[in-house]
DSSP file (Angstrom, degrees, kcal/mol; ACC not computed):
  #  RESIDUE AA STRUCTURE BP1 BP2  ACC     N-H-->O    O-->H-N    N-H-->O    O-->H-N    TCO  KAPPA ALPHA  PHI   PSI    X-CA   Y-CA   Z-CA
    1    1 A X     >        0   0    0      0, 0.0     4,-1.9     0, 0.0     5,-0.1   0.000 360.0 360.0 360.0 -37.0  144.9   63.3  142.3
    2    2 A X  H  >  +     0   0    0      2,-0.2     4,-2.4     1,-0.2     5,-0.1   0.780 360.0  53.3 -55.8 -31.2  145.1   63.4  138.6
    3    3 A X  H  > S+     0   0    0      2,-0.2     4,-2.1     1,-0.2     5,-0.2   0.781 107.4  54.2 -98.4 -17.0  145.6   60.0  138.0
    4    4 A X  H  > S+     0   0    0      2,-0.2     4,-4.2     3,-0.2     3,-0.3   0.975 111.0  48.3 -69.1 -46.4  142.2   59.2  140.3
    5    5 A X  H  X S+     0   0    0     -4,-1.9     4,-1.3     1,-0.2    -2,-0.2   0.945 109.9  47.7 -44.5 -62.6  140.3   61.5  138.1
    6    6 A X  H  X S+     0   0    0     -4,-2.4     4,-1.0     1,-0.3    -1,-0.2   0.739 112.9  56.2 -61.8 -23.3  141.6   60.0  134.6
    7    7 A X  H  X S+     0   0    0     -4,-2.1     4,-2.2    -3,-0.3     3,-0.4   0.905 104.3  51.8 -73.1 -41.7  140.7   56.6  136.2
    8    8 A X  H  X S+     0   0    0     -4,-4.2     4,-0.7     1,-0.2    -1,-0.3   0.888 109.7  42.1 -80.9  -5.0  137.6   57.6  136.7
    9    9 A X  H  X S+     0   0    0     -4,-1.3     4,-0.7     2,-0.2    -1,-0.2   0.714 109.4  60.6 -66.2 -29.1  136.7   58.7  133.6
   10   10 A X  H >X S+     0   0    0     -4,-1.0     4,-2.8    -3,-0.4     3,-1.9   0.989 111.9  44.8 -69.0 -65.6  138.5   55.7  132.1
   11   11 A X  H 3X S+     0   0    0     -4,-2.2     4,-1.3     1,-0.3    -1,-0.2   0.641 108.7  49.1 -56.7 -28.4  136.0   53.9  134.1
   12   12 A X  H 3X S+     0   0    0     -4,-0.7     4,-0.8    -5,-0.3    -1,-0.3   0.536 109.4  59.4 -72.6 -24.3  132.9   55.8  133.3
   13   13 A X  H <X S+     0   0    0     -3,-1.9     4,-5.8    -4,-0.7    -2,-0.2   0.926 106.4  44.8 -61.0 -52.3  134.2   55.2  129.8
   14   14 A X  H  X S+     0   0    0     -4,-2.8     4,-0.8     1,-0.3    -2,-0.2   0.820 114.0  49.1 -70.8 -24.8  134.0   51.3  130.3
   15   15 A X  H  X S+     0   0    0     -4,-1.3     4,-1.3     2,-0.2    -1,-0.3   0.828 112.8  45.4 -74.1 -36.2  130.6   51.4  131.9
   16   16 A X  H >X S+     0   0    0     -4,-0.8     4,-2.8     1,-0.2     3,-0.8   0.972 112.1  55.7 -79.6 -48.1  129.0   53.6  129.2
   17   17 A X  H 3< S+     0   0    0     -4,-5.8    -1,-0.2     1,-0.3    -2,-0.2   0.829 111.9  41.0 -55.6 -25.8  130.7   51.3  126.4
   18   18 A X  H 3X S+     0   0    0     -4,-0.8     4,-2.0    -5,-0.2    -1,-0.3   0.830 112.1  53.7-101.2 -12.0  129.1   48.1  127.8
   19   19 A X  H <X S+     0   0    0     -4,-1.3     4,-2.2    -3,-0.8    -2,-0.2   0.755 110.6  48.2 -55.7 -43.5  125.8   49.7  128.4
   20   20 A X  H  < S+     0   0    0     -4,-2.8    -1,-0.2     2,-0.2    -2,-0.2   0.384 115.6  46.9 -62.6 -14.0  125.8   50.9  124.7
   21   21 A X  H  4 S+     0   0    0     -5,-0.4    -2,-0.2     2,-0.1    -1,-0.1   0.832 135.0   6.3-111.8 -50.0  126.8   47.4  123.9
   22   22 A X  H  < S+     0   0    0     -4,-2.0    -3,-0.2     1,-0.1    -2,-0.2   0.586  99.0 131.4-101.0 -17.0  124.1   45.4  126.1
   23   23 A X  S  < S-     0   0    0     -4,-2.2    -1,-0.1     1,-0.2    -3,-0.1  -0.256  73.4-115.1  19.3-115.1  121.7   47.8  127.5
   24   24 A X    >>  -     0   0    0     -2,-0.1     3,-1.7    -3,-0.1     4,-0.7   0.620  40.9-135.4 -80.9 156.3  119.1   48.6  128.0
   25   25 A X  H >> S+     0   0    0      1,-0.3     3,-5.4     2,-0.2     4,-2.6   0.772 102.2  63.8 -45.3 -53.7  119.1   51.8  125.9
   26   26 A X  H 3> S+     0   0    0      1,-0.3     4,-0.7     2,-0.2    -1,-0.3   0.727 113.1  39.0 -42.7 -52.0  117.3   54.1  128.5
   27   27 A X  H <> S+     0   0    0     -3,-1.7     4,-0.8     1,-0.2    -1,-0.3   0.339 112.5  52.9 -82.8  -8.5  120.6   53.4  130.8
   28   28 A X  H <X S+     0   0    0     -3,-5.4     4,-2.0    -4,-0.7    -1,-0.2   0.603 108.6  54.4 -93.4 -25.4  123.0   53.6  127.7
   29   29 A X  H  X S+     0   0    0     -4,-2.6     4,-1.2    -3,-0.3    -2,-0.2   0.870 112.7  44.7 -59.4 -44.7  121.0   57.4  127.0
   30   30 A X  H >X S+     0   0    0     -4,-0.7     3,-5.6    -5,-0.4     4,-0.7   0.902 111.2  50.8 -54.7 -91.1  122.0   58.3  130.7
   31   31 A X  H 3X S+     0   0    0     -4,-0.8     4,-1.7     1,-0.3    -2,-0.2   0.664 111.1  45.6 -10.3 -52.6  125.4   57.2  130.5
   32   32 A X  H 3X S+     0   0    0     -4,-2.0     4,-0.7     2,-0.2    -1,-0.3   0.846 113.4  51.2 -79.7 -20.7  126.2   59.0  127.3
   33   33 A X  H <X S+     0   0    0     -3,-5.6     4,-1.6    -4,-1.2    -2,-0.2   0.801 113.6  45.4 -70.5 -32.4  124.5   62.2  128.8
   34   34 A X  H  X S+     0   0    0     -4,-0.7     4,-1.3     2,-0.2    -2,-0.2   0.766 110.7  53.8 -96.6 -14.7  126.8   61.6  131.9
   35   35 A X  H >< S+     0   0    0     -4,-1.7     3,-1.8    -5,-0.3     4,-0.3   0.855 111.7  44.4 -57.3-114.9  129.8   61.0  129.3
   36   36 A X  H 3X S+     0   0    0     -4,-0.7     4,-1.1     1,-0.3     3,-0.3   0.518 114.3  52.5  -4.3 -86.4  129.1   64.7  127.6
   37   37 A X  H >X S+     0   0    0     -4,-1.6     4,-2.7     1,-0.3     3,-1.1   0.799 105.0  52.0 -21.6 -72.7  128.7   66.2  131.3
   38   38 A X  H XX S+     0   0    0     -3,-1.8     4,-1.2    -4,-1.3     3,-0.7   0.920 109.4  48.3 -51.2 -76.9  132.1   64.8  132.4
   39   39 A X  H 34 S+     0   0    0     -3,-0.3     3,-0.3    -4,-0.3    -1,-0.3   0.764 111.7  59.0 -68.3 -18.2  134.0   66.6  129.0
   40   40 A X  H XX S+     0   0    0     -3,-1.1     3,-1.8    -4,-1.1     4,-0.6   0.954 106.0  42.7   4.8 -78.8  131.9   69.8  130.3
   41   41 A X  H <X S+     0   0    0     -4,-2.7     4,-1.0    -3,-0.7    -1,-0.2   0.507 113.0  54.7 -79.9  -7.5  133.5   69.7  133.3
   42   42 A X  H 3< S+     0   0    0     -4,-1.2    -1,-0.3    -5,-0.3     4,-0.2   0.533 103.5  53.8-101.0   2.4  137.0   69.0  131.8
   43   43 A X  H <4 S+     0   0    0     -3,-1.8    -2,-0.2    -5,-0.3    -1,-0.1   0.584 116.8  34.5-110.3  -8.4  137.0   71.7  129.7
   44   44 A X  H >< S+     0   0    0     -4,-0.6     3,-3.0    18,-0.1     4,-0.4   0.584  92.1 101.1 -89.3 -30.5  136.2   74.4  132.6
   45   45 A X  G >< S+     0   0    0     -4,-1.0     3,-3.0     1,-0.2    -3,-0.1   0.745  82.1  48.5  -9.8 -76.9  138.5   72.2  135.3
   46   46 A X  G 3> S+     0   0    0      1,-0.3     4,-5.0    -4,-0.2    -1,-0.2   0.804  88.6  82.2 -42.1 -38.8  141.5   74.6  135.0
   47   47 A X  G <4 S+     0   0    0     -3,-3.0    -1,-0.3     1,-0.3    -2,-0.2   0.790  82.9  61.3 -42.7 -35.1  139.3   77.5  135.4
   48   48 A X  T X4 S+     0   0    0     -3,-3.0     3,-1.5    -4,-0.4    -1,-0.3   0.993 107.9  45.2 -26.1 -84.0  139.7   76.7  139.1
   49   49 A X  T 34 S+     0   0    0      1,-0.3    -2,-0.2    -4,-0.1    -1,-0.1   0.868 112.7  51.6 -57.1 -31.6  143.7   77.4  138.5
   50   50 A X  T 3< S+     0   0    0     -4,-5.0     2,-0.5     3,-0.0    -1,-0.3   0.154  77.0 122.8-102.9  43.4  143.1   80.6  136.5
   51   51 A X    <   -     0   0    0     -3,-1.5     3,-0.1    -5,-0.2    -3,-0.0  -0.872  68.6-131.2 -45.4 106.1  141.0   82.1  138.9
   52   52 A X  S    S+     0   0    0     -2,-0.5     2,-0.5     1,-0.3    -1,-0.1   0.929  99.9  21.6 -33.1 -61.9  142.4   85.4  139.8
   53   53 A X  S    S-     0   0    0     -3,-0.1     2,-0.5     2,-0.0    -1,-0.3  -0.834  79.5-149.7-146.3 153.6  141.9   84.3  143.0
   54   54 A X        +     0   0    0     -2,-0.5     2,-0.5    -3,-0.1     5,-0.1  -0.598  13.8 178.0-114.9 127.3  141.5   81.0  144.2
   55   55 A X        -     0   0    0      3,-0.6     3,-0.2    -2,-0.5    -1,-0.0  -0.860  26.8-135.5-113.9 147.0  139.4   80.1  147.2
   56   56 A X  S    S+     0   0    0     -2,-0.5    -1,-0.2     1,-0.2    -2,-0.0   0.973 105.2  32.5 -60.2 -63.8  139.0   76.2  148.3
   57   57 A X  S    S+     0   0    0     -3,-0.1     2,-0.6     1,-0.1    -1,-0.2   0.383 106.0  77.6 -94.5   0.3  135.5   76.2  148.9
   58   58 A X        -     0   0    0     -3,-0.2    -3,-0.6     2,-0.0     2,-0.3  -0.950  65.3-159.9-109.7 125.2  134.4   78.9  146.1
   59   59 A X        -     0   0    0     -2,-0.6     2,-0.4    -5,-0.1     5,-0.1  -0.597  34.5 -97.4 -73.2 142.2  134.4   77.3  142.5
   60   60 A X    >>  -     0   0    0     -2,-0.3     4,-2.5     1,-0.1     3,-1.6  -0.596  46.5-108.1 -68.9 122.6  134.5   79.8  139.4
   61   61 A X  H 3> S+     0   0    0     -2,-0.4     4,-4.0     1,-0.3     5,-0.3   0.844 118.1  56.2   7.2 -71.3  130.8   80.1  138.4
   62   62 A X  H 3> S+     0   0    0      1,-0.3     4,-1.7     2,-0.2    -1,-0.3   0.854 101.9  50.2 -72.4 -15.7  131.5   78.1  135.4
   63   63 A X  H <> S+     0   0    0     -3,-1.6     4,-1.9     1,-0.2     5,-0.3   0.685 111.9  53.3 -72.7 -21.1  133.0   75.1  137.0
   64   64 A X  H  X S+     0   0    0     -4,-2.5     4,-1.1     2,-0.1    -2,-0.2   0.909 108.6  43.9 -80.5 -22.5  130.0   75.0  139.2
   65   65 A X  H  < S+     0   0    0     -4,-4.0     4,-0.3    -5,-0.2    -2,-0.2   0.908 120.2  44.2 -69.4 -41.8  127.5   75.1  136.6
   66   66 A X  H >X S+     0   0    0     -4,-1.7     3,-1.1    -5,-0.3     4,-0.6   0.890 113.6  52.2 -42.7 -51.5  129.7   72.4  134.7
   67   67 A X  H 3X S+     0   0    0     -4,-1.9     4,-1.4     1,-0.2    -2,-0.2   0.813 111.4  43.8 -72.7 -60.2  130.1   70.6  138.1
   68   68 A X  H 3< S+     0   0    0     -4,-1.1    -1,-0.2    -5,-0.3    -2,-0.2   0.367 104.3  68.1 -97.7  12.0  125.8   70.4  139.0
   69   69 A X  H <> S+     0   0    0     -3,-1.1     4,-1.6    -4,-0.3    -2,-0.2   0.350 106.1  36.1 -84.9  -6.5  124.9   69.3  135.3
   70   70 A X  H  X S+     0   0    0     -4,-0.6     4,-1.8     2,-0.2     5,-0.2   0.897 115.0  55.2-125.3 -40.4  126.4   66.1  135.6
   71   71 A X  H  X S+     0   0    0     -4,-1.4     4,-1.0     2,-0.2    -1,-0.2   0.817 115.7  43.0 -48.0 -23.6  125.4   65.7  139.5
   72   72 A X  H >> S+     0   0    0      1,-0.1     3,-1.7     2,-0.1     4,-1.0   0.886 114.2  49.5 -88.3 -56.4  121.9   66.3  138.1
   73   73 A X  H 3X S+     0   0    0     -4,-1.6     4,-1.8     1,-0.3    -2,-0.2   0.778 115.0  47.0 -36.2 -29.5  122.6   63.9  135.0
   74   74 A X  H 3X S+     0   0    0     -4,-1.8     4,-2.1     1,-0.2    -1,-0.3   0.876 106.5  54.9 -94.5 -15.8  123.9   61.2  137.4
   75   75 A X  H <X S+     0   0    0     -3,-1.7     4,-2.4    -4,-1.0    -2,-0.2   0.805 109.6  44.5 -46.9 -42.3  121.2   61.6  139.6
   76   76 A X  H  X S+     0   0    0     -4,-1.0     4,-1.2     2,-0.2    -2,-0.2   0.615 107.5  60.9 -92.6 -28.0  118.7   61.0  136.7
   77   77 A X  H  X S+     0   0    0     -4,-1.8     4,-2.0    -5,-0.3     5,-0.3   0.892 112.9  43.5 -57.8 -46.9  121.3   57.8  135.5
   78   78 A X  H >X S+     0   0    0     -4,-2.1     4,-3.7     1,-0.2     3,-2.0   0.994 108.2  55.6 -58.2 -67.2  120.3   56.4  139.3
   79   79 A X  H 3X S+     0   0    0     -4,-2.4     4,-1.2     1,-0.3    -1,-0.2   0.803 114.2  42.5 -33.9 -44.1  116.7   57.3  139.0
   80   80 A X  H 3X S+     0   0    0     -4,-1.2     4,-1.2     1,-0.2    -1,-0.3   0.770 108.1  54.5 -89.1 -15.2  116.6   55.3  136.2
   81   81 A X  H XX S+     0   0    0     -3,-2.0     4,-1.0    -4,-2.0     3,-0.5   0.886  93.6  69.9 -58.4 -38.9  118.6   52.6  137.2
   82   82 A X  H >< S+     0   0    0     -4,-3.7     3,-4.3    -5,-0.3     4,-0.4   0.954  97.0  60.8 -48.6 -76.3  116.3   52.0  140.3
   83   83 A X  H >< S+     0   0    0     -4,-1.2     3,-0.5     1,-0.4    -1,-0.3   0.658 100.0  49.0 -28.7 -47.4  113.9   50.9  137.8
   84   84 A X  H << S+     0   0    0     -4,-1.2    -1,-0.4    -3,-0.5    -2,-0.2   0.547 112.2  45.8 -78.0  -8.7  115.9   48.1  136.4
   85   85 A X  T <<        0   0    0     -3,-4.3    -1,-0.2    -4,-1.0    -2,-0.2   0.033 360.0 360.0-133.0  38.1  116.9   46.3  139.8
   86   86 A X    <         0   0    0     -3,-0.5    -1,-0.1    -4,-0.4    -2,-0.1   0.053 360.0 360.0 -53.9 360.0  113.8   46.2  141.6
């Protein structure tokens, strides 16, 4: 499971870097917004394991807030995407 996470970041990495490289900027703006989200959420992750106590389906407060800024940030990467491949 770890090594699908680090891939996808790896991958989120590669997308942001060539969007920053080609654009167009609005979609390179997202991207780094969804970048910044993503180390958010990697710096609460663990908070999960040092829960006092750990329920599957309840996330610690701070890993959900972490966890529904960057679902709203990628949302807003789509929205803007739409625009460019219409």
């Amino acid at each position: 499971m770890e090594n699908i996470y680090y891939g996808a970041r790896n991958e989120i990495r590669q997308v942001v870097g060539l969007l920053d490289l080609f654009g167009p900027e609005e979609l390179a703006k997202h991207g780094r917004a969804i970048r910044e989200m993503d180390r958010e959420l990697g710096k609460v992750r663990f908070d999960v394991e040092d829960a006092v106590t750990f329920e599957r389906y309840t996330l610690p407060s701070t890993v959900r807030q972490a966890a529904d800024a960057m679902e709203l940030e990628i949302q807003s990467f789509t929205e803007a995407a739409r625009r460019y491949i219409r």
